[in-house]
C-alpha positions as CSV (number, residue, x, y, z in Angstrom):
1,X,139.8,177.8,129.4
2,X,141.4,176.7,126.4
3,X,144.8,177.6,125.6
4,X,145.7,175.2,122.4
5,X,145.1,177.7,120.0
6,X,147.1,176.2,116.8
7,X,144.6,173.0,117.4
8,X,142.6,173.7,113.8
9,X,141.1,171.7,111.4
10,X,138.9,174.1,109.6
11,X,135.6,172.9,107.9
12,X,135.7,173.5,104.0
13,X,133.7,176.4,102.6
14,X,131.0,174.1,101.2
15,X,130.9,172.3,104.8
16,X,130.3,175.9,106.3
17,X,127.9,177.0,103.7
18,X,125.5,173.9,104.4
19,X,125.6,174.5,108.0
20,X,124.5,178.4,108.0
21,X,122.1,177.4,105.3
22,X,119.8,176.1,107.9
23,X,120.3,179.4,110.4
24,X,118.1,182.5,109.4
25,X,120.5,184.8,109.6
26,X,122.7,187.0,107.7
27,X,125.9,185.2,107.3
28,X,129.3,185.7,104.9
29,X,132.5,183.7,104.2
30,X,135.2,186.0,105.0
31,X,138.9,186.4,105.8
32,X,141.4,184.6,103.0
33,X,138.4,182.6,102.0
34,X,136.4,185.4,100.8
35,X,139.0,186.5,98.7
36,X,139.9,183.1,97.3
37,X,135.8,182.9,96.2
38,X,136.2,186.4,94.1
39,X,138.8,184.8,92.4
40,X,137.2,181.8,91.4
41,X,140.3,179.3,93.0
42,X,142.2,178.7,96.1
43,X,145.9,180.6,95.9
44,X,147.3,179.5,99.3
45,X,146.8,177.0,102.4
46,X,144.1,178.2,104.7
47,X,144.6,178.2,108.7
48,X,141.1,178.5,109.7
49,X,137.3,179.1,108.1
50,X,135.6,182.8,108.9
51,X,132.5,183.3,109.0
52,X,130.9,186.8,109.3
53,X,127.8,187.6,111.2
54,X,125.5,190.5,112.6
55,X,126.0,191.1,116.0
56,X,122.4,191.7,116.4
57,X,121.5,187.9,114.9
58,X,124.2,186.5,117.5
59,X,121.4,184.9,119.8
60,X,119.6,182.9,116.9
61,X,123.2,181.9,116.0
62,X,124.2,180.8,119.0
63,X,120.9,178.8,119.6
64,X,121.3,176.8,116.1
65,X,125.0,175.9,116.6
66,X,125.1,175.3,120.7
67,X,123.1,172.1,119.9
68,X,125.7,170.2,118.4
69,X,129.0,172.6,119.3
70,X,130.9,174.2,121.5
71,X,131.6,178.0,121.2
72,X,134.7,180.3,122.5
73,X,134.8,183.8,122.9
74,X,137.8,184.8,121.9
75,X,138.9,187.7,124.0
76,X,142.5,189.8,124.2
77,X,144.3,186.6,124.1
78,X,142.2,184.0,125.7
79,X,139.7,181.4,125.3
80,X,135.9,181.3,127.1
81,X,132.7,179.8,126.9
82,X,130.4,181.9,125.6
83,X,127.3,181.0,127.7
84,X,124.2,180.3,127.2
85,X,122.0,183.7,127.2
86,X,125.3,185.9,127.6
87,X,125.3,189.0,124.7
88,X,128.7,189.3,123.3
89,X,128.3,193.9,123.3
90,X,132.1,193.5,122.1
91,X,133.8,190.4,121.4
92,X,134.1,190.2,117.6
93,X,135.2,186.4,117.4
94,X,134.1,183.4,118.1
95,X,136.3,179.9,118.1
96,X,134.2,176.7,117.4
97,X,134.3,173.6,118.0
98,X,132.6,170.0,118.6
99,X,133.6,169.7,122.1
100,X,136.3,170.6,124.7
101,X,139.1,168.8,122.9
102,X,138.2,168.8,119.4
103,X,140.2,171.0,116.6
104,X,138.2,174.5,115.9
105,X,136.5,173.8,113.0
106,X,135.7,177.4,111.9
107,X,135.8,181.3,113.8
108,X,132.5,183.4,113.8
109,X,133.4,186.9,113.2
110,X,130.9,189.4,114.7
111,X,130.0,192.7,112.8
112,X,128.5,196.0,113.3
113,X,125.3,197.0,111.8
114,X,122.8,200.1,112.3
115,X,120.0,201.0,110.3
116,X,120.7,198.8,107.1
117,X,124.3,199.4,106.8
118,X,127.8,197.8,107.8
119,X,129.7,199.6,110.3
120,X,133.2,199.5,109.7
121,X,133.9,198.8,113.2
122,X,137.8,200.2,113.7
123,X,136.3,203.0,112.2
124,X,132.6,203.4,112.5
125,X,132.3,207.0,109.7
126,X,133.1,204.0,107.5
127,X,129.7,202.5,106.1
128,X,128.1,200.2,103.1
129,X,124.6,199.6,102.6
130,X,124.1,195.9,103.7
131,X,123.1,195.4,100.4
132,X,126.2,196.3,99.4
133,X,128.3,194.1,101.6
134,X,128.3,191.1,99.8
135,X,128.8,189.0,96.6
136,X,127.6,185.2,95.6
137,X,129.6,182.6,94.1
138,X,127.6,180.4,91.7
139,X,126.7,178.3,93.9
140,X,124.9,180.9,96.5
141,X,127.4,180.6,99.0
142,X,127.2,184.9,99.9
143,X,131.1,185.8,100.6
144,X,132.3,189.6,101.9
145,X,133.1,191.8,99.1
146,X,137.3,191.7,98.5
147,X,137.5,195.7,98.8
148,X,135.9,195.5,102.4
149,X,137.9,192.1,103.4
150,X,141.2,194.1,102.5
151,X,140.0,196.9,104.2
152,X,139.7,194.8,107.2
153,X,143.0,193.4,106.5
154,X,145.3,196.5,105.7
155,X,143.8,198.2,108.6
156,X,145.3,195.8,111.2
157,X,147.6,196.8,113.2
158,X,149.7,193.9,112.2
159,X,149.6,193.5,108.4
160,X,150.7,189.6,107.5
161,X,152.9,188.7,105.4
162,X,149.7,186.8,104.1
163,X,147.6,189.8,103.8
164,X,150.2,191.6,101.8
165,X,149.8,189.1,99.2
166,X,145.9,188.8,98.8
167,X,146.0,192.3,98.5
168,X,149.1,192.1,95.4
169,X,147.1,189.5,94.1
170,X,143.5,190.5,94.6
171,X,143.3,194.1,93.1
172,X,144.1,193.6,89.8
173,X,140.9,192.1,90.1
174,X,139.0,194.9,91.4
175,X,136.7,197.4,89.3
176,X,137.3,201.1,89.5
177,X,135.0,201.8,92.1
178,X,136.4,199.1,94.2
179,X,139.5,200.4,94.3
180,X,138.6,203.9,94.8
181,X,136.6,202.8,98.3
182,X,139.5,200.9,99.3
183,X,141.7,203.8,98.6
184,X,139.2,206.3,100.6
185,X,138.5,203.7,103.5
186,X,142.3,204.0,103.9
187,X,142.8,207.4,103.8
188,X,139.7,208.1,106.6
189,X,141.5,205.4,109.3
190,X,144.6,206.7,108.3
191,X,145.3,210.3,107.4
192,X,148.9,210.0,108.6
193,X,148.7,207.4,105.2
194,X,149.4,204.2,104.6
195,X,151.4,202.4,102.3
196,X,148.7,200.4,100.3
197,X,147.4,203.9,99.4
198,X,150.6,204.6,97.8
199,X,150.9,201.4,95.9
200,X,147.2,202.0,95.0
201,X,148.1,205.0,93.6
202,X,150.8,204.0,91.5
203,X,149.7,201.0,90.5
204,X,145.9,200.9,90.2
């Protein structure tokens, strides 16, 4: 079990995007990353590299990356191998790296799917058509639409100092219709309310 959990030297996006390239699965930058892609430019420092998967498509992703590295479930605090043949039913991240001593290089963020849509999984009545999950930058690399990655970020139960930027930053940058399924994926997880809602709504 590995407990050095600051040891990271992430992979760049363009390092990422040429490894899943070669793995026929669905795959998406996400986290900080994602958000920097919609903007066209990096903002800040990045700790680590996301990317997102379908839970479903975990076995052909574990099979193309176990050849050459080592994987880590990451699981209420600790550290794992995640064996070979083992189904991750609810672990949604995966640490990764060359071997038992080497920096991670980049996290593997499992997501819900069923019957061609995302499942918002902190709040499954929350859906988007997979086709409707993603964007692309120029280049092809496919990155997680910002109004879903700040969903996933304001509804934490620890919003980061970090987070509260991107979100400042990032929608201005939003359409109309992205804002208005942020605003609505906040209200449903939180009826109580939530104060992105209220900036939202007097800002946006």
């Amino acid at each position: 079990m590995r407990t050095d959990y600051d040891h990271w030297e992430p992979v760049s996006v363009s390092e990422a995007a040429g490894i899943f390239a070669k793995i026929p699965v669905h795959w998406y930058i996400a986290g900080g990353w994602a958000l920097d892609l919609h903007l066209g430019e990096q903002t800040r420092e990045h700790s680590d590299t996301d990317i997102l998967i379908h839970r479903e498509e975990q076995a052909d992703v574990y099979a193309a990356l176990a050849k050459a590295w080592t994987l880590y479930k990451a699981d209420r605090g600790t550290l794992s191998l995640w064996e070979e043949g083992e189904y991750l039913h609810s672990v949604g991240d995966v640490w990764v790296s060359k071997d038992d001593k080497a920096p991670f290089a980049f996290q593997l963020m499992l997501t819900e799917t069923e019957q061609d849509c995302w499942v918002y999984h902190r709040q499954p009545s929350i859906r988007r058509p997979l086709r409707d999950i993603l964007l692309k930058t120029d280049q092809g690399v496919p990155y997680l639409k910002p109004e879903i990655q700040l969903l996933c970020k304001g509804g934490s139960r620890n919003i980061r100092d970090k987070d509260e930027r991107d979100f400042k930053k990032v929608l201005p940058t939003l359409d109309h219709e992205a804002i208005e399924w942020l605003a609505q994926s906040l209200r449903t997880q939180f009826p109580e309310g939530h104060p992105w809602i209220d900036y939202i709504e007097t800002t946006a």
